[in-house]
C-alpha positions as CSV (number, residue, x, y, z in Angstrom):
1,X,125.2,127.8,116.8
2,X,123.7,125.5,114.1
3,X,126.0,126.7,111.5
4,X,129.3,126.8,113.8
5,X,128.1,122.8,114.5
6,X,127.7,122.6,110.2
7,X,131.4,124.0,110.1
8,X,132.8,121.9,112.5
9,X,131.4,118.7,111.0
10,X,132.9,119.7,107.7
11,X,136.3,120.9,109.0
12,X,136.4,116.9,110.8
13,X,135.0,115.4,107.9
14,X,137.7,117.2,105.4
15,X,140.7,116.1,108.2
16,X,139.4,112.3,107.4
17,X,138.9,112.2,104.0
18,X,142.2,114.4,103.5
19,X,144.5,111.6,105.6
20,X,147.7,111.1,104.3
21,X,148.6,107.1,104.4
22,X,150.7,105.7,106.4
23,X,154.0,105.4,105.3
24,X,157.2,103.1,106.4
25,X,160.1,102.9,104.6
26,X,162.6,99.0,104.7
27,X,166.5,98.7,103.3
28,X,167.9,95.6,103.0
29,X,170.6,97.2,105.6
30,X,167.9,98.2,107.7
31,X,167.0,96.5,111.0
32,X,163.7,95.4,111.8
33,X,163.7,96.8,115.7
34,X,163.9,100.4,113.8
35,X,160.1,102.7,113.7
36,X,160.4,102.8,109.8
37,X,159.8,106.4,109.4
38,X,162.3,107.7,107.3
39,X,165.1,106.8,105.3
40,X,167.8,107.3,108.3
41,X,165.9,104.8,110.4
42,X,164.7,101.8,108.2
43,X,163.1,98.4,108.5
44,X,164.9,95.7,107.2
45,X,162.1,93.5,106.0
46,X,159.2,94.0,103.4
47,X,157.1,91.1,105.8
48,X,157.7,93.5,108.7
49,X,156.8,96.9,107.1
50,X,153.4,95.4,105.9
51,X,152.6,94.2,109.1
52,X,153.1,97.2,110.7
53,X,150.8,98.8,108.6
54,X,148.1,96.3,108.6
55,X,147.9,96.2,112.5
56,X,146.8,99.4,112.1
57,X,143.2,99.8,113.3
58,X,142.2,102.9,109.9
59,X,144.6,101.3,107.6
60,X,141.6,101.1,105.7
61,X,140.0,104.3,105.7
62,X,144.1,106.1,104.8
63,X,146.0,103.4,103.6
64,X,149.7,102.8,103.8
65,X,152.6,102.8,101.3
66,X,155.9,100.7,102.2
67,X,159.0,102.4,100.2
68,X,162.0,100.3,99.2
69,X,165.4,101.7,99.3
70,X,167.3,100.5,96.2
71,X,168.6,97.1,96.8
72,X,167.6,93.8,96.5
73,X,165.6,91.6,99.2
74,X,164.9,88.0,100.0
75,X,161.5,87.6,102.5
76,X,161.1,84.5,104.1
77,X,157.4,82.7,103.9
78,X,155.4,85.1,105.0
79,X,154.2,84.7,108.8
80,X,150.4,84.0,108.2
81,X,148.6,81.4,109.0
82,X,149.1,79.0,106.1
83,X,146.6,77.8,104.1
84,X,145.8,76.5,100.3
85,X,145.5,80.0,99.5
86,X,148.7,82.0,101.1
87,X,151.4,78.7,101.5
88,X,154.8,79.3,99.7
89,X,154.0,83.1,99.7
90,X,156.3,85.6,100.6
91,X,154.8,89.1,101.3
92,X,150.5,88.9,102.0
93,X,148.9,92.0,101.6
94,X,144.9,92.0,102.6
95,X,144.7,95.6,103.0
96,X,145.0,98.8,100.7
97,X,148.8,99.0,100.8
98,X,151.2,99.6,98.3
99,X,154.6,98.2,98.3
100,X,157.2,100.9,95.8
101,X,161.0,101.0,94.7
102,X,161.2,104.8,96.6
103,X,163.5,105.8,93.8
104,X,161.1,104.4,91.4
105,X,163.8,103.1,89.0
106,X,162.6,99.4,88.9
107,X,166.4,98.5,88.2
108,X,167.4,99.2,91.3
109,X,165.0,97.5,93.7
110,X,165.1,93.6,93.4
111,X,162.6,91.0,95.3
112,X,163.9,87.6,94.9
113,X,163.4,84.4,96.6
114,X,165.6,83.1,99.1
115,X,168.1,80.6,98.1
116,X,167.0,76.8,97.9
117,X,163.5,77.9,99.7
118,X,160.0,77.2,98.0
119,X,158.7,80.1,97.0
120,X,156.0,80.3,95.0
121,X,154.8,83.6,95.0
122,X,156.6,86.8,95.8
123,X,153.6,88.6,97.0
124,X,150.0,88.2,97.1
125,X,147.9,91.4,97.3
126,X,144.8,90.4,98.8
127,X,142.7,93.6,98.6
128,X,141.7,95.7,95.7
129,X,143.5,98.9,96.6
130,X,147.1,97.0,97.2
131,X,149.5,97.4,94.7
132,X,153.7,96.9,93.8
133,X,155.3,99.2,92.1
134,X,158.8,100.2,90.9
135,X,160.7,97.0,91.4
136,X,161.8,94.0,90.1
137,X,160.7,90.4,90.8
138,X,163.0,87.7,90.4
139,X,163.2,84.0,90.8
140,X,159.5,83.6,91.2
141,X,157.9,79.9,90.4
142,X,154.6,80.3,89.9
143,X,154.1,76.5,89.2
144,X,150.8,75.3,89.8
145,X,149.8,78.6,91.6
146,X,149.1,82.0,89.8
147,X,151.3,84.3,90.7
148,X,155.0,85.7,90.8
């Protein structure tokens, strides 16, 4: 019985440290009402993909990956409670997520700022394990803040 119990333990222990990450995938033709799960049925925004994820009570014991279909996007200011830190920021990430062009060809996924909006920061990856990837950022004004 002791070593059926040993088995088990490492059979669950295996299933947790072998989770795959979440995964949601945005188009700029996507709509934001869609789950995200594939390519057929995308989000439409970065802002929305992440925060998805990050409600996500083991996003940080499996992580999450957002993928990009190839195209270009323009996030509004990010949602978050503003502060010195996040203001003029489009896409907050504070959890071990990476946002990646899915056809990893950074020529053909663009992240730009919105037109005539004050944008100071494209993204701010607030966690050690958060990353971008495959893409292109454009129009960024880092001014006085770090950042692009």
């Amino acid at each position: 019985m002791k070593n059926l119990l040993m088995v088990v333990f490492i059979g669950l222990a295996g299933m947790v440290l072998g989770a795959e990450p979440y995964v949601l995938y945005v188009s700029p033709t996507g709509d934001d009402s869609n789950a995200g799960l594939s390519e057929q049925s995308p989000l439409r925004t970065i802002n929305k993909a992440v925060g998805m994820l990050e409600a996500q009570s083991d996003i940080d014991d499996v992580g999450g990956k957002v993928y990009l279909l190839d195209g270009t996007y323009s996030e509004e200011v990010s949602q978050y409670p503003l502060t010195d830190n996040l203001s003029n920021t489009a896409v907050v990430v504070t959890h071990p997520i990476s946002v990646e062009g899915f056809s990893k060809d950074a020529s053909k996924v663009k992240v730009k700022k919105l037109d005539n909006k004050v944008v100071y920061r494209q993204f701010l990856l607030n966690h050690p394990q958060s990353a971008i990837r495959y893409l292109t950022l454009e129009s960024g004004d880092a001014g006085k803040n770090p950042g692009g």
